[in-house]
C-alpha positions as CSV (number, residue, x, y, z in Angstrom):
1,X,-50.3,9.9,-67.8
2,X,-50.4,13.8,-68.3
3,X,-50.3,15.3,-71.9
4,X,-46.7,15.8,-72.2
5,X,-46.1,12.1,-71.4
6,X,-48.5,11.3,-74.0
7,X,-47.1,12.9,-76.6
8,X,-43.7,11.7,-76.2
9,X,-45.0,8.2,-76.8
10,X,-47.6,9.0,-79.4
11,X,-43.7,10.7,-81.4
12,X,-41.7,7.4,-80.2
13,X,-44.6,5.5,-81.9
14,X,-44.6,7.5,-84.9
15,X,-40.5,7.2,-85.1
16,X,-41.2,3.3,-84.5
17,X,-43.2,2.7,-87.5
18,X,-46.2,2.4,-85.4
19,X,-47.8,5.4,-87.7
20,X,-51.7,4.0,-87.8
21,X,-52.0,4.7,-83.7
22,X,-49.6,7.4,-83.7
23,X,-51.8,8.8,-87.4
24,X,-55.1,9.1,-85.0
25,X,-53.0,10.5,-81.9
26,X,-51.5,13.3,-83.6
27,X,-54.8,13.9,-85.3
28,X,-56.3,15.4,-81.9
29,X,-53.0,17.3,-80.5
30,X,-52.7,19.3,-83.8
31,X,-56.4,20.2,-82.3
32,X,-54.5,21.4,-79.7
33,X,-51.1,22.4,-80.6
34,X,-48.9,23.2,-83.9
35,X,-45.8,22.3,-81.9
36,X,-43.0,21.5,-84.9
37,X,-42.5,17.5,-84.0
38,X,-46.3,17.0,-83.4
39,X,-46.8,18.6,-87.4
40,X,-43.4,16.7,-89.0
41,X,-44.6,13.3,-87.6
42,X,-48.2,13.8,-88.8
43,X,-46.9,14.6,-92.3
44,X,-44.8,10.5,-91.7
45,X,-48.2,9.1,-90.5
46,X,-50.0,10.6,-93.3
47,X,-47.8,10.1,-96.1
48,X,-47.3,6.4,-94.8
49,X,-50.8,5.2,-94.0
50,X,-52.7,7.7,-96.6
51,X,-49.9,8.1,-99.2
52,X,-50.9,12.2,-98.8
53,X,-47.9,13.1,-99.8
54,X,-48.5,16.6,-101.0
55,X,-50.1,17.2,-97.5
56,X,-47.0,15.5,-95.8
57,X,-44.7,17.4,-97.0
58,X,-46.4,20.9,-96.3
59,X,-46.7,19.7,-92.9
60,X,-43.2,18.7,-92.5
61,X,-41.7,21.4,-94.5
62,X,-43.6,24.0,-92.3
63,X,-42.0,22.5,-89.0
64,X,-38.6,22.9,-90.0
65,X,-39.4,26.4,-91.0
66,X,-40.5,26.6,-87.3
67,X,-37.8,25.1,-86.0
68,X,-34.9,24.4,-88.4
69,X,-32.2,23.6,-85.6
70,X,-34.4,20.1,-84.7
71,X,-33.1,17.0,-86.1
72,X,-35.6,15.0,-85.8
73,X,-37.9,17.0,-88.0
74,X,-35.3,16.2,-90.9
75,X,-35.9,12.3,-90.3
76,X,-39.8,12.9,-90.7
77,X,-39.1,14.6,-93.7
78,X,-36.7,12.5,-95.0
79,X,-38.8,9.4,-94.5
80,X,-41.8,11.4,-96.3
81,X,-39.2,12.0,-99.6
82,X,-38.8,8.3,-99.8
83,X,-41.8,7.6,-99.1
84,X,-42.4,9.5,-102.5
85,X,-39.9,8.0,-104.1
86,X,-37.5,10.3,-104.3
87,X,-34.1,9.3,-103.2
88,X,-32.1,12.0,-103.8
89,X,-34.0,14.7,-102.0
90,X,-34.1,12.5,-99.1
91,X,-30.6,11.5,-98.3
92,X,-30.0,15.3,-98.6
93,X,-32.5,16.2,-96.1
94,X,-31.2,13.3,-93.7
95,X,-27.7,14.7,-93.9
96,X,-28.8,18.2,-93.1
97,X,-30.6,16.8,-90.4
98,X,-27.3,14.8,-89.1
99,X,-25.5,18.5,-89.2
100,X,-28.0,19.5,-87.2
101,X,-27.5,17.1,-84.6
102,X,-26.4,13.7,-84.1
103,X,-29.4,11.2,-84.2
104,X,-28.7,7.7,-83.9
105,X,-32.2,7.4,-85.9
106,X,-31.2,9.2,-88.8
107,X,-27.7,7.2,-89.0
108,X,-30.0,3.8,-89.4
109,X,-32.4,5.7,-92.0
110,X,-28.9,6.6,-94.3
111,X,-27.5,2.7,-93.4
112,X,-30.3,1.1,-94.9
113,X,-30.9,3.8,-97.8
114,X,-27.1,2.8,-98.9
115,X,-23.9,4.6,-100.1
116,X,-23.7,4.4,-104.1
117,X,-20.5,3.1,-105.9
118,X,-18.1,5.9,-107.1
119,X,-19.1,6.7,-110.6
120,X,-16.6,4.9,-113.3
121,X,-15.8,8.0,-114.7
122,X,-14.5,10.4,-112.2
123,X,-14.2,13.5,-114.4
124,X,-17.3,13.4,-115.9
125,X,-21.3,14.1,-113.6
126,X,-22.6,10.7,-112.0
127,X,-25.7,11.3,-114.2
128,X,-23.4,11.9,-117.6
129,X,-24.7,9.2,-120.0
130,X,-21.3,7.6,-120.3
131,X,-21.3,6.9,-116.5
132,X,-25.0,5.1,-116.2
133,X,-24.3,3.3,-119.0
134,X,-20.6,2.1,-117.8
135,X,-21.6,1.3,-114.1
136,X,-24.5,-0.5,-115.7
137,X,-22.6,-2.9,-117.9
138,X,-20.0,-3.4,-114.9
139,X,-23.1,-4.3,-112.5
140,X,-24.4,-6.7,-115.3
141,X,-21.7,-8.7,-115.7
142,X,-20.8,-8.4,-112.2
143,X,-17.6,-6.6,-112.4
144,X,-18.2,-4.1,-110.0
């Protein structure tokens, strides 16, 4: 198995969820190489097995300045944002990364994330007070 060949399946582990062998794989081709994909999915395995998320996300954020046009970075780096917690951040990153290409990937990462209800109060910001409070009652006694 030559290098190339290698790397693909080290990346198809790392997409996988396979991120401990992928983690120690990756670790010796960014010896090697800075290619954008090897750095995003490093930043997935680190933030995953090591929780280093502020390293993850240097790593990933640093591939797509590399190569913004890749979709697949946006899925690392979507997967490192929730990872962290933070929801918002990556269901815009995955839906830049969709524009960007269509990855059937990406499509099961926002499927299991879930849509949100429409906020009761149209008019007014889905963060106004009125509208968390509302869709909160509603969802407590199970009217909505």
């Amino acid at each position: 198995m030559n290098d190339q060949q290698r790397l693909e399946a080290t990346l198809n582990e790392a997409r996988t969820g396979s991120t401990l062998m992928a983690l120690t794989a990756l670790e010796e081709f960014v010896k090697y190489t800075n290619h954008p994909q090897v750095l995003a999915w490093l930043g997935y395995c680190l933030a995953k097995e090591k929780q280093n998320f502020s390293k993850a996300l240097v790593l990933c954020s640093s591939a797509i300045d590399t190569a913004p046009e890749n979709a697949d970075l946006y899925l690392a780096l979507g997967r490192v944002y929730r990872l962290c917690g933070r929801r918002y951040k990556s269901l815009t990153t995955l839906r830049k990364g969709l524009k960007m290409g269509r990855n059937e990937l990406i499509v099961k990462e926002l499927t299991a994330m879930g849509l949100r209800k429409e906020p009761i109060f149209k008019s007014l910001e889905r963060d106004h007070l009125l509208n968390v409070f509302a869709g909160r009652m509603l969802t407590r006694f199970r009217v909505r």
